[in-house]
MIBA-670664 format. One record per atom (N, C-alpha, C, CB): residue number from 0; residue in one letter; atom name; x, y, z. Coordinates in pm, whole numbers, plus 50000, padded with zeros to 5 digits. Each point is the difference from the previous one (the first is absolute). Glycine has a CB too. Layout:
    k  r   a      u      v      w
  NUM  a  CA      X      Y      Z
...
***
This chain:
    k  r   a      u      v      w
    0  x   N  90450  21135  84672
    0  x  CA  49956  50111  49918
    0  x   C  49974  49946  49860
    0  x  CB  50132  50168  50139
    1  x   N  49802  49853  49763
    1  x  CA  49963  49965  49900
    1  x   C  50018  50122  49900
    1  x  CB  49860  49823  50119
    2  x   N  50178  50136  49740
    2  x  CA  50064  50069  49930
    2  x   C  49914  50036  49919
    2  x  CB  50187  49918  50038
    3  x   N  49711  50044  49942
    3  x  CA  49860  50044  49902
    3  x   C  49889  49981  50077
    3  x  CB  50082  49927  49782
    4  x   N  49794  50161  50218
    4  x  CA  49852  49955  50026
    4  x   C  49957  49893  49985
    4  x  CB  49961  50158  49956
    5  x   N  50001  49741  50138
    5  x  CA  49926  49837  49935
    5  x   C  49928  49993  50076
    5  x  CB  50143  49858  49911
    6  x   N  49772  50048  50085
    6  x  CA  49898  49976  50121
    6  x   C  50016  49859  50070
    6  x  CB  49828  50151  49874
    7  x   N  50101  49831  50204
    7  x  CA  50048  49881  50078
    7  x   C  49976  49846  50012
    7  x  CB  50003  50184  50086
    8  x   N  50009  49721  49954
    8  x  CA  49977  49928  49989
    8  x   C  50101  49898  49885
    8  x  CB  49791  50137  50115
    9  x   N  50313  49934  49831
    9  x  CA  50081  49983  49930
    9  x   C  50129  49936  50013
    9  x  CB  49874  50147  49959
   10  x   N  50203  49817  49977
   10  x  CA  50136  49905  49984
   10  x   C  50119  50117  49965
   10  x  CB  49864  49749  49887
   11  x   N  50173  50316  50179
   11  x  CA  50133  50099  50008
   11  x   C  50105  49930  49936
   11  x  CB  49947  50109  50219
   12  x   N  50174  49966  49740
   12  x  CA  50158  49955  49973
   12  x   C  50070  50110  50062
   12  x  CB  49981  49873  49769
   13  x   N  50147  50055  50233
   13  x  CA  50098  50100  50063
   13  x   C  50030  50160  49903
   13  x  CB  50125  49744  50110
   14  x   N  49871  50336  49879
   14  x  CA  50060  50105  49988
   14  x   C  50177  50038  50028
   14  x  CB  49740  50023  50045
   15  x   N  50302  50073  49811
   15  x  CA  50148  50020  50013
   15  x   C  50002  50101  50121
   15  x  CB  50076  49961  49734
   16  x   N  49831  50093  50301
   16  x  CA  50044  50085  50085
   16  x   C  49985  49969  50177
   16  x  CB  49945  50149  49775
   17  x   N  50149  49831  50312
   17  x  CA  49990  49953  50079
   17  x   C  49852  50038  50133
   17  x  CB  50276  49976  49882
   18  x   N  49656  49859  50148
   18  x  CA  49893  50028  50091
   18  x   C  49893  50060  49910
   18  x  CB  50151  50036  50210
   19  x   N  49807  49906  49657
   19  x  CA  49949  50059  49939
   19  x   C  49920  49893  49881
   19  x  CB  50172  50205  50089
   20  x   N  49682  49763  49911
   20  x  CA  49937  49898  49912
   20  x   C  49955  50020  49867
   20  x  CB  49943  49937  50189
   21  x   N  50037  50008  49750
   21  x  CA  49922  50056  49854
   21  x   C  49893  49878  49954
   21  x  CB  50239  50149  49898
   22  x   N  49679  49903  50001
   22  x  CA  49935  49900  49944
   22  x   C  50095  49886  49889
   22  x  CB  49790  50191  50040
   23  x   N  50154  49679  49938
   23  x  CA  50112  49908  49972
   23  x   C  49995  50057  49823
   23  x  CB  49967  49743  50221
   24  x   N  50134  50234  49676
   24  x  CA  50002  49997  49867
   24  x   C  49938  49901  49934
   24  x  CB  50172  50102  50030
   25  x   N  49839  49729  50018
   25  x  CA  49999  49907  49891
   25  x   C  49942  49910  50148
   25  x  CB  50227  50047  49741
   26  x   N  49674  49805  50220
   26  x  CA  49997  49934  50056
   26  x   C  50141  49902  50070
   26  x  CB  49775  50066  49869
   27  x   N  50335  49933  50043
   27  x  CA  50103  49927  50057
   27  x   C  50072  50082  50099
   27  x  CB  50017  49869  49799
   28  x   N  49902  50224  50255
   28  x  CA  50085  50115  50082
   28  x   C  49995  49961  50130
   28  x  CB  49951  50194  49863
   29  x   N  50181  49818  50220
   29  x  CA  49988  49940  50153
   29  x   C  49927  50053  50096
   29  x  CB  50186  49944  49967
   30  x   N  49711  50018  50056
   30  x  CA  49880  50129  50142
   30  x   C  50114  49957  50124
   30  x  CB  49627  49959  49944
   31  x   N  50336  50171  50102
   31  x  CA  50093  50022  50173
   31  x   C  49870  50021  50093
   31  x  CB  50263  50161  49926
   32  x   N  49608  49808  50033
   32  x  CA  49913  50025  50048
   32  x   C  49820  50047  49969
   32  x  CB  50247  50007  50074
   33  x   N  49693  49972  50004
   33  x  CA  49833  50098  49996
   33  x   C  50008  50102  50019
   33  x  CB  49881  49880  50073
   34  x   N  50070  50221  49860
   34  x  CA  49968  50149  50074
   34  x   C  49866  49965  50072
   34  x  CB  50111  50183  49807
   35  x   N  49879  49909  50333
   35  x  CA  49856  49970  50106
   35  x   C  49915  50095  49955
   35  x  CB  50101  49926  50224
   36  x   N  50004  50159  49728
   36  x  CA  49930  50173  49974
   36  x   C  49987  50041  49935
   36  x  CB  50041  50060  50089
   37  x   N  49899  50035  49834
   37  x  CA  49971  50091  49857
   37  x   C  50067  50087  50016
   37  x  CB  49799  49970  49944
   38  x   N  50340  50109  49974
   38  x  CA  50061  50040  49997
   38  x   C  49970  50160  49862
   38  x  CB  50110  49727  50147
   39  x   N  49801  50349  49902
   39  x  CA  49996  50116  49882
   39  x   C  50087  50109  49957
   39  x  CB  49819  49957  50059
   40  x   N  50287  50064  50027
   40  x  CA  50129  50064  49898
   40  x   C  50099  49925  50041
   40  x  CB  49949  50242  49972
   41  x   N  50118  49782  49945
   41  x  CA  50140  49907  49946
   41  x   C  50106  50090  50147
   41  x  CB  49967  49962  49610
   42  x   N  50103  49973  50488
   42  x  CA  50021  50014  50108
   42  x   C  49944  49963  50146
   42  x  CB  50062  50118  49835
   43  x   N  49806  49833  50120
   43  x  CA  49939  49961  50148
   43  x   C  50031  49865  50073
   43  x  CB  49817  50134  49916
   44  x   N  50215  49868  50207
   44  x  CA  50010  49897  50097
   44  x   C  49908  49912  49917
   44  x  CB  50048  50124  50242
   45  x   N  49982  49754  49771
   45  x  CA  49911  49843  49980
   45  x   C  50040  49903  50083
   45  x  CB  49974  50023  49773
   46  x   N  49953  49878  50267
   46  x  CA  50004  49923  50055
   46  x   C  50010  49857  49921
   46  x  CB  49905  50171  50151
   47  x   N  50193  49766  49861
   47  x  CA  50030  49899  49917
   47  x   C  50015  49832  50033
   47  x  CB  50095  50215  49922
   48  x   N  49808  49732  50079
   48  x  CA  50011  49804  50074
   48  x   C  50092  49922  49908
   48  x  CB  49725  49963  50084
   49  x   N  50405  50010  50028
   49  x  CA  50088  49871  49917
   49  x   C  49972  49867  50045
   49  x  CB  50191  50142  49972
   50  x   N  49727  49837  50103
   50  x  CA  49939  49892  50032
   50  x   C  49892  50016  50126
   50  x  CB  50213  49889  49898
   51  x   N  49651  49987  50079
   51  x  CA  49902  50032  50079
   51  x   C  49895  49983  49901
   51  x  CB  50116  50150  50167
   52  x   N  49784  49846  49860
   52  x  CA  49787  50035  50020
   52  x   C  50055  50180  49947
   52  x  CB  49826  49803  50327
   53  x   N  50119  50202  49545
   53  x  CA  49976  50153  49952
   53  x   C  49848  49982  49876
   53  x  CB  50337  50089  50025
   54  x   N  49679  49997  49897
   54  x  CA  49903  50005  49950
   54  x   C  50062  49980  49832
   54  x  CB  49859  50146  50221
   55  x   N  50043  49879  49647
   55  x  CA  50097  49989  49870
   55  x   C  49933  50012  49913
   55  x  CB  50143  49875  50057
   56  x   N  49847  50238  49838
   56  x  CA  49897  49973  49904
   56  x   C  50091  49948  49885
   56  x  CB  49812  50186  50076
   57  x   N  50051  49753  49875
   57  x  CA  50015  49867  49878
   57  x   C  49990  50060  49884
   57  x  CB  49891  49815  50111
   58  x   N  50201  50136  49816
   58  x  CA  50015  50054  49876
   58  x   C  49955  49923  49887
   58  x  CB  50170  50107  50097
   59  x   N  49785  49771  49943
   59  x  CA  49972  49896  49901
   59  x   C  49916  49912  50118
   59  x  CB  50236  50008  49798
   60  x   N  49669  49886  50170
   60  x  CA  49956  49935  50081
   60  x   C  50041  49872  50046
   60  x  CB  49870  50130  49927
   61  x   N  50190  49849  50182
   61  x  CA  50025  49934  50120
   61  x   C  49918  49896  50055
   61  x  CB  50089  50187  50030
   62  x   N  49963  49693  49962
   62  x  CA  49941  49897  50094
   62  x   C  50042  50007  50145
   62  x  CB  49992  49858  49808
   63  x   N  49935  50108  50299
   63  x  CA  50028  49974  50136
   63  x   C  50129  49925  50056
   63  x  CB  49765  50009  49984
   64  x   N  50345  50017  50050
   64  x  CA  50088  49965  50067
   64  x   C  50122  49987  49855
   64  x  CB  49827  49877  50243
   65  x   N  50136  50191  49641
   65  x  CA  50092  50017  49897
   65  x   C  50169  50061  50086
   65  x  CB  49747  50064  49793
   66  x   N  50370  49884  50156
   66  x  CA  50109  50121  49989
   66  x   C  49986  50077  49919
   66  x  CB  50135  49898  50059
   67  x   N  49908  50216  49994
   67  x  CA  49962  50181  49903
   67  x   C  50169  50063  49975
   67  x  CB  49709  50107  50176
   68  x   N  50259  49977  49734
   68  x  CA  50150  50043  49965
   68  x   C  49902  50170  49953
   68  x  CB  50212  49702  49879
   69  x   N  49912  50358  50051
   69  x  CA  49919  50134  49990
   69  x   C  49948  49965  49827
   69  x  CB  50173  50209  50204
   70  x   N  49743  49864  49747
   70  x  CA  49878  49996  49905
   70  x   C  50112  50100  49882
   70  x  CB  49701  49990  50195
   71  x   N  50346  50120  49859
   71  x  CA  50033  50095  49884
   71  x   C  50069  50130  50092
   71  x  CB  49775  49918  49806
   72  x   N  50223  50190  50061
   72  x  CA  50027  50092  50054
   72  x   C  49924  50116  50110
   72  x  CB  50110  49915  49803
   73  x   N  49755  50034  50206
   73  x  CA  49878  50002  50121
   73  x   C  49988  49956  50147
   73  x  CB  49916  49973  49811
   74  x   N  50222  49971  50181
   74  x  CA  49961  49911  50123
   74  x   C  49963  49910  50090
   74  x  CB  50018  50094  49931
   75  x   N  49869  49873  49966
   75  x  CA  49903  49893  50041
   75  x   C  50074  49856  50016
   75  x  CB  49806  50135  49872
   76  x   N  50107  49796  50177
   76  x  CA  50041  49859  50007
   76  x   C  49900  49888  49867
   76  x  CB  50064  50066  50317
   77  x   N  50071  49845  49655
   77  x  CA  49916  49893  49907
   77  x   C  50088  49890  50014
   77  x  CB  49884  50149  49817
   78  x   N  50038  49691  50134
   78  x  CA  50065  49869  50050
   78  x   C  50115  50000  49970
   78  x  CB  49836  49880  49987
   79  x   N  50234  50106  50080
   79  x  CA  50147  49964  49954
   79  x   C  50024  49907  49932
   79  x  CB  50058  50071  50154
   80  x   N  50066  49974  49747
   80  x  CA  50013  49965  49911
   80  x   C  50156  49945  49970
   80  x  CB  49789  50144  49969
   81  x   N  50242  49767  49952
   81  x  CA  50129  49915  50005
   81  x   C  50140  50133  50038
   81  x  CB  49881  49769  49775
   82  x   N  50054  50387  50158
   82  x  CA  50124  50060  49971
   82  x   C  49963  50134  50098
   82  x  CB  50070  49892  49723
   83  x   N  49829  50056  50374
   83  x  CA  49993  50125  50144
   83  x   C  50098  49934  50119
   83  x  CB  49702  50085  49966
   84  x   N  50276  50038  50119
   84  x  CA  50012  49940  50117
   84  x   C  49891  50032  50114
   84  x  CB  50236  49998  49927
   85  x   N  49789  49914  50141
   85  x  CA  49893  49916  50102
   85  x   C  49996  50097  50116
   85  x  CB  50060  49732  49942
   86  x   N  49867  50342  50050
   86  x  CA  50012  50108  50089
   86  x   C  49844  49971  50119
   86  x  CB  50157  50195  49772
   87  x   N  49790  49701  50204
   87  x  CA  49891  49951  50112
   87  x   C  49873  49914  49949
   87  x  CB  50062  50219  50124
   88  x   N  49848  49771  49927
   88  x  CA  49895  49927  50045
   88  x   C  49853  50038  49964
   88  x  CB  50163  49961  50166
   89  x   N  49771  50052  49747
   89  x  CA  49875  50047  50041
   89  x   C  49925  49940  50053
   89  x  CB  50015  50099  49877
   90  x   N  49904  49981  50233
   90  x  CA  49908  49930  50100
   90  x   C  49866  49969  49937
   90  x  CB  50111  50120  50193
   91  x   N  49880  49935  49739
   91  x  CA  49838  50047  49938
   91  x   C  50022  50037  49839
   91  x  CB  49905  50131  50254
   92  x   N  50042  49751  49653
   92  x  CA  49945  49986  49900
   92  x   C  49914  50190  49947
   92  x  CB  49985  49666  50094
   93  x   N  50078  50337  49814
   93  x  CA  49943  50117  49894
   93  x   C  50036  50081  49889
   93  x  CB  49937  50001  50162
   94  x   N  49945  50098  49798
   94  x  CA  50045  49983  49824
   94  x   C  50072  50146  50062
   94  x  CB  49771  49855  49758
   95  x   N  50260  50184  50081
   95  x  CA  50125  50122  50005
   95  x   C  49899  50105  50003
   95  x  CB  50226  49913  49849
   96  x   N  49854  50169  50231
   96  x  CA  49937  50181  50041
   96  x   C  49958  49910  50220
   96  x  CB  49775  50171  49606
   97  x   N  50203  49787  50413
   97  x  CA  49938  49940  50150
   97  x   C  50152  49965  50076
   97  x  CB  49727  49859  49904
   98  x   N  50221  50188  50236
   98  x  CA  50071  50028  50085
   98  x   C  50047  49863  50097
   98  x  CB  49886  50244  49962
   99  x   N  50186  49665  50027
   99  x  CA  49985  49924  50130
   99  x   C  50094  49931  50078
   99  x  CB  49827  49985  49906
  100  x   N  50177  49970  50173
  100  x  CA  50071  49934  50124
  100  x   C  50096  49952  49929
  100  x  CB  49829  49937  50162
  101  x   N  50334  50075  49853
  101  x  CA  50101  49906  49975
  101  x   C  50092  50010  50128
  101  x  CB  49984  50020  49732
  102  x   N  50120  49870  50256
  102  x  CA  50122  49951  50077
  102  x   C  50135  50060  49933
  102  x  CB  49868  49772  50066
  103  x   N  50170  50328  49955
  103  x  CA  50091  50048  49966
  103  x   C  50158  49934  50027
  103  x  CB  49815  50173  50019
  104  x   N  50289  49813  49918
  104  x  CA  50100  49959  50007
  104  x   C  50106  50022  49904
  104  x  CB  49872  49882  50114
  105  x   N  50189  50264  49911
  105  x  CA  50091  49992  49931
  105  x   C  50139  50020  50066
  105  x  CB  49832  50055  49843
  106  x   N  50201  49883  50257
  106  x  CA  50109  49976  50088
  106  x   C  50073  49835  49936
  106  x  CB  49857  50164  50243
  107  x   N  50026  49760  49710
  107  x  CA  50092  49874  49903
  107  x   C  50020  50036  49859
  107  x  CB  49898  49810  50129
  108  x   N  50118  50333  49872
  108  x  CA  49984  50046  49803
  108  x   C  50183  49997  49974
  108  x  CB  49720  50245  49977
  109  x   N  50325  49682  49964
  109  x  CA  50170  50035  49991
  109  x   C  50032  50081  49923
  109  x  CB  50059  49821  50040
  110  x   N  49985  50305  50025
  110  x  CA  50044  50107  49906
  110  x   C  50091  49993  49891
  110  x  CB  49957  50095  50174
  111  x   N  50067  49963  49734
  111  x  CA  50105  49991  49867
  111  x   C  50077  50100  50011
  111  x  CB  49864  49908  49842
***
């Protein structure tokens, strides 16, 4: 369930409220995942990839087979950076606002 409206293609965090996602605060924020789905009121089912082939929009532009971490409080993905975490793979090279292929993995993310 997701705790605010976002749209998809996005980098989720855990939520205080149990079984429940939100959009992230800060790039150093831990993703638990992709949203698959566009989510328009705050309560709707989402579908969320902790690892796998999903999709990801770019928040900054991306080289091909870069590690990605989350971009901001948007969601998005951008190169990772000394003080992210490594939350996957991009498959496909592109600039920010574009949609594309990554390797998701946040099952090696060590929680705090």
């Amino acid at each position: 369930m997701a705790a605010i409206a976002t749209g998809k293609s996005r980098f989720v965090m855990g939520d205080a409220t149990a079984d429940t996602v939100k959009a992230p605060t800060a790039a150093t924020d831990v993703p638990i995942g992709v949203r698959e789905n566009a989510c328009v009121t705050a309560g709707d089912s989402v579908d969320v990839v902790l690892f796998g082939l999903t999709h990801i929009t770019l928040g900054a532009t991306v080289a091909q087979w870069a590690h990605i971490q989350i971009n901001g409080t948007d969601g998005k993905a951008k190169t990772l950076a000394a003080t992210g975490y490594d939350a996957g793979v991009c498959h496909e090279g592109g600039d920010t606002g574009e949609i594309v292929k990554c390797f998701i993995d946040i099952i090696g993310i060590p929680m705090a």
